[in-house]
Structure formats: C-alpha cells, structure tokens
N, C-alpha and C positions, 0 to 999 in steps of 0.2 A: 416651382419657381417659373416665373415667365419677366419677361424683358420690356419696355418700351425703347423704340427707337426712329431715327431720325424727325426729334422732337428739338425745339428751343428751350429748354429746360430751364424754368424758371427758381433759382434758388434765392437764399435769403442776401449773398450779396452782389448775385451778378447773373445775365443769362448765359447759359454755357450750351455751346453749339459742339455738334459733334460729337455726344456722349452720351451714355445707356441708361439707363434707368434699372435695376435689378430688384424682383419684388416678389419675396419666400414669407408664406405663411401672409399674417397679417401685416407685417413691416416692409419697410423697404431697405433690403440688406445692401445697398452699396451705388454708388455713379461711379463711370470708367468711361474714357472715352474710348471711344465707339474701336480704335485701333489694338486697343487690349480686352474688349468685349468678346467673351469665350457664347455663344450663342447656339452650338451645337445640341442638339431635340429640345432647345427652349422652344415654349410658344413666345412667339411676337407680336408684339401691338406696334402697328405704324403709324406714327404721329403726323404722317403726310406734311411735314414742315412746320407743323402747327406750334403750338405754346406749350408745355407739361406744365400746367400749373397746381401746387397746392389746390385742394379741393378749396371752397369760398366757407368761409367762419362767419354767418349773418346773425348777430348779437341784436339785433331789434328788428322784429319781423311781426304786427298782426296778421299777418294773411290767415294764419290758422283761423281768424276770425270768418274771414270769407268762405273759407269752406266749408266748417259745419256749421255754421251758420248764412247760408245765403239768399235768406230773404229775413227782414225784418223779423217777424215771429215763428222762422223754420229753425228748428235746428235738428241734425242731424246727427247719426250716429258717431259718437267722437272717435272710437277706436279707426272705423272708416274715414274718417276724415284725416286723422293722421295718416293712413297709409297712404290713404291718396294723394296726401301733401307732397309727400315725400319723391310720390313718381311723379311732379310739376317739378320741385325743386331739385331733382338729380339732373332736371334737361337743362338747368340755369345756372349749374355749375355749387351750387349749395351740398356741400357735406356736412356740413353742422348747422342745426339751427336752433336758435333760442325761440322759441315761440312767445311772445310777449302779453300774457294775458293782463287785461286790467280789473284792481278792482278799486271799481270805482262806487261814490255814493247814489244816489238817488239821481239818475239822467235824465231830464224831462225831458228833453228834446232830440236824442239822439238814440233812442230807443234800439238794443240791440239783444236778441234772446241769450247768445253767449254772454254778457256781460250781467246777467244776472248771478249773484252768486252761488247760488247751488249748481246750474253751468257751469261757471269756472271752476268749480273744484271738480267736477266731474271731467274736465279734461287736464286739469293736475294730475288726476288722478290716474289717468290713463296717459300722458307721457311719464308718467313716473314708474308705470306698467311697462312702458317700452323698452326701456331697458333692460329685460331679462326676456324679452321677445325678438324674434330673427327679426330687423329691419335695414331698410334699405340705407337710410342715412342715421343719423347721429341727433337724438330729439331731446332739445335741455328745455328749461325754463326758466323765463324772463320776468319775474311777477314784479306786477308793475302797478305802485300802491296810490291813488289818491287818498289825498291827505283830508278827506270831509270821508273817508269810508272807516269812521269811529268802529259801525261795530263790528268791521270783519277784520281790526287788527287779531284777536285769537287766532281766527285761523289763519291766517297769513304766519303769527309766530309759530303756531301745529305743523305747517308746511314745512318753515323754516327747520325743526327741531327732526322732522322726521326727514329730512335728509331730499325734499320735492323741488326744495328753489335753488336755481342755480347762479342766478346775477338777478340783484333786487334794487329797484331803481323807485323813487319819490318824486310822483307829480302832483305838482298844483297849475289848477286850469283854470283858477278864478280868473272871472274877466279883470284887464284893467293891468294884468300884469303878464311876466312871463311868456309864451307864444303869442296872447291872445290881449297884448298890449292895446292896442288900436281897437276901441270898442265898437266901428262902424265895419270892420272885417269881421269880428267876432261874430254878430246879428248876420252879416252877409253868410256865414256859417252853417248858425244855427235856421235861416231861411232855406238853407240845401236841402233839410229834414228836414221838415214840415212848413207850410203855411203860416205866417204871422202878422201882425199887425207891430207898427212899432210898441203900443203900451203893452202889447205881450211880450216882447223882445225886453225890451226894459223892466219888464218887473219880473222875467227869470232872470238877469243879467243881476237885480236885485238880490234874489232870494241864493244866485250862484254866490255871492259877496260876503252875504250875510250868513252863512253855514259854519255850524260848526267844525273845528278843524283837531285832527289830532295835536299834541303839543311836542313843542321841543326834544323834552324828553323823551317822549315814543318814537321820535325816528332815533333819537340816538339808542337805543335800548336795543330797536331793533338792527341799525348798523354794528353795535358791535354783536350781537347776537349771529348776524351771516357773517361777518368776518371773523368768527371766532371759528365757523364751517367751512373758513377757505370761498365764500362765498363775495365777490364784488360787490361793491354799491356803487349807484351811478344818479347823479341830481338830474334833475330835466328841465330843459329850455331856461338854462339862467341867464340871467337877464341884467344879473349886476356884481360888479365885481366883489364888492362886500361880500356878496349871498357866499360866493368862491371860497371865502375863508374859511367860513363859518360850516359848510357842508363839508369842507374837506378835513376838519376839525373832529368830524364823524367818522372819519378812516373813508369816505368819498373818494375814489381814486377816479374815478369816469365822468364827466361831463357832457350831456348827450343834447347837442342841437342847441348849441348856444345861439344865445336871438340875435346879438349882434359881434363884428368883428374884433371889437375892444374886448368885448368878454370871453371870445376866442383867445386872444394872443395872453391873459391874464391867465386865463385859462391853461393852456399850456405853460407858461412860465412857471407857474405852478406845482408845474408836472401831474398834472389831471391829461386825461385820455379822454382827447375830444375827438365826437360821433358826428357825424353829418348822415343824413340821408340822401341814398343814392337818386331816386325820384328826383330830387331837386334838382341836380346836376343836369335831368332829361326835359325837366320840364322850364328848366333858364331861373331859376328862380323859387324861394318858399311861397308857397298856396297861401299860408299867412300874413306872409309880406317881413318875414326876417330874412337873417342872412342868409346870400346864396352860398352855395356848396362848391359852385366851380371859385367864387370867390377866395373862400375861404383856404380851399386847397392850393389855389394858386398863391396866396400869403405863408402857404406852413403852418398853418393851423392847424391843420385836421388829422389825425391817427387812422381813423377807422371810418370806412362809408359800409353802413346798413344797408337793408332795402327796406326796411319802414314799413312799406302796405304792397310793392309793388315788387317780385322777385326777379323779373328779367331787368330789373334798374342795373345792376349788381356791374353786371359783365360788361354791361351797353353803355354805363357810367367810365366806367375807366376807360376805354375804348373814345368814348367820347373828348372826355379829356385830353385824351393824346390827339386825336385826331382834329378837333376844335382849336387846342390852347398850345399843343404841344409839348403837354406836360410829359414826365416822362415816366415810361409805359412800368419799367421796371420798379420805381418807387411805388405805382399806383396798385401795383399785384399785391403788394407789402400793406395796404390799407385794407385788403378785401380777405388776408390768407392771416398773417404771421401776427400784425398788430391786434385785429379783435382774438385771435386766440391767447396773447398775450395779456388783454384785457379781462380778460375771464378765466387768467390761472391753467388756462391749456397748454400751452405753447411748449411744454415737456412731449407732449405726444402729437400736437398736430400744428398745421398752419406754415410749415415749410416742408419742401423736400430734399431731406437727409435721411442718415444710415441712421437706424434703429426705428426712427417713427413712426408711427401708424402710415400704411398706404392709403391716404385720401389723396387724389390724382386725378384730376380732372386736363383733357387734352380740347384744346380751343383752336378748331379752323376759322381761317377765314376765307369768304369767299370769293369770286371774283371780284365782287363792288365792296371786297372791304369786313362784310356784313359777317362778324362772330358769332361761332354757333359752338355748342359745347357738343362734341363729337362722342366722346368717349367720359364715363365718370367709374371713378374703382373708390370704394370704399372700404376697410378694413382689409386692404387683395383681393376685394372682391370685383368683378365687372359687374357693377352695375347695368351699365347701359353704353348700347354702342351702336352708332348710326353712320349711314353714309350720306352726305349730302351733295357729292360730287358724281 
C-alpha cells in the first residue's frame, strides 16, 4: 500500500483539500483526511499542492496514426508504435486510450500507409494483443467506419464479433455536407496533401459524391451488433437535427463534433453525449470552420473533450478554459476523466477517484507561470512515471 498526499484531490463532486489518497494492490482502497491518515512505513507520493486527478479517458485520438505511420508511405512496427504511444501519452496525463483507426474507402488524396486495410487490421490486431501483455496504459479501440468502405464491412463485423472493437462510430466525409460543408475549405484541405488544380479538386470532390455508400440497414445491423457487446456507437460531425433522431434510433448514444451549436443543444436534449475536440479549444476555433469548443463548452453543450490528433490538447484545454473564460476548473476534470468513461460503459472501474476503482491517478503541477505539467501518472498501482520539474 502506499499513500498520496498533500494533493487537491479531484473527485467526481467536489475538490477536497486536506486528504489521503490510499492505494493497495491495483485499487484505490479509501480517502481520509489527511488528520485520521495512519501513514506509518507507507511509502509516500507528494502531490507538492498539485491536482490528484483521475487519469484522462481520450475516447477519440488518431495519433496512433502518427506514430507507426510517420511519413506518408512509412509504416512502422505496430507492436513498437504502441508501446511508444503510450510512454508520450502517460507524460499528458492519458491512462485510457481509444485509438481511432479508420476504415475508410478509396482516398485519393490523403494518402496514408496505415489506412490501408490490411494496416488497420494489423494494428487491431495488436491492440487487441495488448491486453494480455504488461503495458503501461490502458489500449481500446475506436474503429471508425466510413460509409463508402462497402467492402470492409466483414471485417469490421469479424472485429466486432471477436470481441476487437470497443466504441464504433460512422463517418461520412462526402463533400457538401457534414464537417466539410463549405466546399471552398474542403479543396483548401485536400490542397494541404498534394498539389491541385481547381478541375482536379472538383472532379474528386465529384467522384467523393458520387460513391457508393453502405445502406441504412448496415449501419443499423451493425449498431445493434456492438450494442448487443456492450459496445457504444457514436455518429460523426452531424450536422442536422433530423440526422439526431434517426441515428439515435440506432441505439447512437454519442454524438462526436457536432458542426454547429443548434445541433449541439438538440443534441444533448436528446441525451446524446456530445464530443468536442480538445485542439480546437487551443487553436480558437475548428480547422474546418465549425463550431468552436471553447464555444460550445461555455453554452453546456459539451460531455466530453478528446484530443483528436493532438494529445497534450487534453490538459492544456482545460487549463485553458479556466484560465481564458473562466470556466470552472472542477466541472472541466469531469469532461476529460468521469464523462468519456461514462460514454464508453467504463465508469464502474475508471474515470474518478474513489474506494474500489482501478488506480488510474494522474498528479498535475503547476508552475510558476501557471504552465501544467503531468508530474506523476499510476496506472493499475502502478507508478508509471514520475518527474520533478521544480
């Protein structure tokens, strides 16, 4: 057993000052305040004033993309590129992650060696590996279907069946709707990859249109198929309140990156679990020109902020919030810890700290000028990682 102490102890309804943290085996057996805290030949972790917070729950995260795959046609050893992930995302405060692999159809223009399919199953296949091997964090998966990738519905349902997918979400990225509404940002986009001309730009933006699409029936097939495994589903970038009815019609309980704020608030009305990304928050604004995040969060809209592509968003997001808008600090722990584990059927074992739960514990200094740094990360009891920055 060992202790944390003189920490801000971040729980699900309140911070509590003054009190222990106690943490046997892989649980965390109990909080006391610190006047009836028995500490005698415990080892000690000092939180130096800092935050105890739940480890961070990031339910939508490519990055895995970035790393075994970092250059256009490199890709990398997958097994290595998870382990490697995982010592970036333990310094960001990340103890769960969903890795969001897509599979998408035919990309002309954004060419990426992971995203080919026999890639993405190879790294299914080895976070699915991960699980009966010692690691550092906690590796699910996010598979993330477009709707023109006809012929890899099989193996996305084989995935599903053999127990691989852990929250399954449906995009559509045809131009003209959705994220990629505005078809003069879309081309602006698709010009970031490669060189074009406009009659090239417009006759993918065609051929993206004109594709064939799975049908109705296959995403419902497949949504009750993962909810029947306890499995989430989550729509993407909607865009209109109808679409709201009708996906959530599917057992859709998630709603991730709604385009604008009306589809936000219907969105939650609803009682859908709406995602923002943290990037946005950092960067003032969506890259695509939808709604923003600090916006949105500051209407009550938002559940849960991911980090999307960028993992130090996460911590730097909330922080920012508070220290920009004045949001408040406590509510905002609750979008990064307790709600996306809630979102994804976890929240029996993780996403706050309390008596029985898995030890995922993450300790947050700040520095002189403010500047949050993840000090200390425990996973399963375990210390992961533990740094001095003072």
């Amino acid at each position: 057993m060992f202790a944390i102490v003189n920490g801000v102890i971040v729980t699900e309804q309140q911070f509590l000052y003054d009190h222990v943290v106690f943490i046997e085996g892989t649980t965390i057996q109990q909080i006391v305040h610190q006047s009836e805290a028995q500490l005698d030949g415990l080892e000690v972790i000092d939180a130096n004033g800092g935050y105890v917070s739940p480890g961070f729950v990031d339910i939508h995260s490519d990055y895995i993309e970035t790393i075994v795959s970092p250059r256009p046609n490199s890709l990398m050893n997958m097994t290595i590129g998870l382990r490697e992930s995982e010592r970036i995302l333990m310094t960001h405060g990340i103890t769960t992650i969903f890795h969001s692999l897509s599979y998408y159809g035919d990309d002309k223009y954004s060419h990426k060696a992971i995203r080919n399919p026999e890639n993405v199953q190879k790294c299914v296949d080895a976070i699915s590996a991960s699980h009966d091997e010692p690691h550092l964090i906690r590796h699910r998966l996010h598979a993330r279907f477009e709707i023109d990738s006809i012929d890899q519905l099989q193996q996305l349902e084989k995935n599903i069946t053999h127990g691989k997918v852990h929250l399954l979400s449906f995009m559509d990225h045809t131009p003209g709707q959705g994220q990629y509404r505005n078809l003069e940002i879309y081309k602006d986009i698709m010009r970031g990859y490669r060189k074009m001309t406009d009659y090239e730009a417009d006759t993918l933006i065609k051929e993206q249109i004109d594709k064939e699409k799975i049908t109705l029936e296959d995403i419902e097939r497949l949504s009750r198929l993962a909810i029947s495994r306890n499995i989430a589903v989550a729509s993407h970038d909607d865009d209109d309140v109808q679409k709201l009815g009708l996906v959530q019609s599917y057992g859709t309980t998630i709603s991730e990156f709604p385009t604008t704020l009306d589809v936000a608030k219907e969105a939650k009305r609803l009682g859908l679990q709406t995602i923002a990304g943290a990037p946005n928050i950092l960067l003032g604004g969506s890259h695509s020109g939808n709604l923003g995040a600090a916006e949105a969060i500051q209407a009550r809209v938002i559940d849960v902020i991911c980090s999307d592509y960028y993992p130090p968003a996460m911590l730097h997001g909330i922080f920012e919030l508070t220290n920009k808008y004045e949001e408040d600090l406590h509510a905002l722990f609750q979008l990064v810890t307790l709600n996306p584990a809630k979102a994804v059927n976890m929240a029996h074992e993780i996403g706050s700290i309390a008596a029985g739960k898995k030890a995922d514990i993450i300790i947050i200094e700040q520095m002189a000028d403010g500047y949050p740094v993840v000090t200390s990360t425990i996973v399963d009891g375990k210390v992961i990682l533990q740094t001095n920055y003072r």
